[in-house]
C-alpha positions in Angstrom: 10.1 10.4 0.1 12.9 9.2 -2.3 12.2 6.5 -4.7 15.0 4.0 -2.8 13.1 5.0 0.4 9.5 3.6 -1.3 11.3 0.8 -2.4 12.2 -0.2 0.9 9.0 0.3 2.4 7.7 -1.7 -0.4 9.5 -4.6 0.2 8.9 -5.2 3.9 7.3 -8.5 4.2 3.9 -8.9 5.7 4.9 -12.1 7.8 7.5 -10.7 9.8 5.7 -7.1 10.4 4.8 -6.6 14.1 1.4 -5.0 13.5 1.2 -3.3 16.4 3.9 -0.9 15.3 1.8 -0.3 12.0 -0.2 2.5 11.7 -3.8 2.3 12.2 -5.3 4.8 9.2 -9.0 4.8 10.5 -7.6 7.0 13.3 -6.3 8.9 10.7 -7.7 12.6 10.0 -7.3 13.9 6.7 -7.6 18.0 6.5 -9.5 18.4 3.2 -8.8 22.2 3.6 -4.9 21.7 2.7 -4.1 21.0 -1.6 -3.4 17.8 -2.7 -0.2 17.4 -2.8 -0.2 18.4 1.0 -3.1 15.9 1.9 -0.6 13.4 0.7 2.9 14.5 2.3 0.4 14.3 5.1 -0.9 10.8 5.1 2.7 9.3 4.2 4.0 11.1 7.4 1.5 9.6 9.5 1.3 6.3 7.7 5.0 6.0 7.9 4.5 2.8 5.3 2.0 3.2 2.4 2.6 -0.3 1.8 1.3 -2.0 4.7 -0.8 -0.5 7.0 -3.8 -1.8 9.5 -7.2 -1.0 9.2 -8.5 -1.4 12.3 -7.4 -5.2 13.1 -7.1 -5.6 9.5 -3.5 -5.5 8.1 -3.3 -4.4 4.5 0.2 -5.0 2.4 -0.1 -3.0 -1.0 2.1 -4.4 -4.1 2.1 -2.3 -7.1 2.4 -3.7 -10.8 5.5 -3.2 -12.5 3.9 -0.9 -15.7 0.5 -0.3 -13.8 -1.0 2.4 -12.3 1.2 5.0 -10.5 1.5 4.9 -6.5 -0.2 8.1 -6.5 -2.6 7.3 -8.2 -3.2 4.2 -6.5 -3.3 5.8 -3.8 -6.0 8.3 -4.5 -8.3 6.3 -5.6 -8.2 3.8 -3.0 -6.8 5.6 1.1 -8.8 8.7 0.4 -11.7 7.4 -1.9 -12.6 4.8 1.2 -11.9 8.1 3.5 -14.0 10.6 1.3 -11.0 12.5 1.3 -10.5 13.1 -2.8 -10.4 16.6 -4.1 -14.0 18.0 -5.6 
């Protein structure tokens, strides 16, 4: 996914989201058997937008500081740390 293409996702506003085209990533299975990198390439296919998301009927809009912690990051320590999905 190309940085413009995060960007994008990143800006779509949590108001005007129909959530039930939002993915739902407590349905989500997570193959712990594939490497990292592939885990993730994984999750943002099915995810489709790591910014907003539902959990169950929650919907969850991620913002990132400018200068903080890196997406990836991020997003290991909180998607697959809730999941129990993080590398051993």
């Amino acid at each position: 996914m190309t940085q413009e293409a995060l960007s994008a996702l990143a800006s779509q506003d949590i108001n005007s989201a129909d959530t039930k085209d939002l993915a739902d990533i407590s349905r989500f299975e997570i193959d712990r058997s594939l490497a990292l990198d592939k885990r993730l390439d994984d999750f943002l296919l099915k995810v489709k937008n790591p910014y907003l998301f539902k959990v169950g009927d929650l919907t969850v809009k991620i913002k990132m500081k400018e200068n903080g912690t890196e997406f990836k990051t991020a997003l290991l320590n909180s998607v697959f740390s809730i999941r129990g999905n993080l590398p051993v």
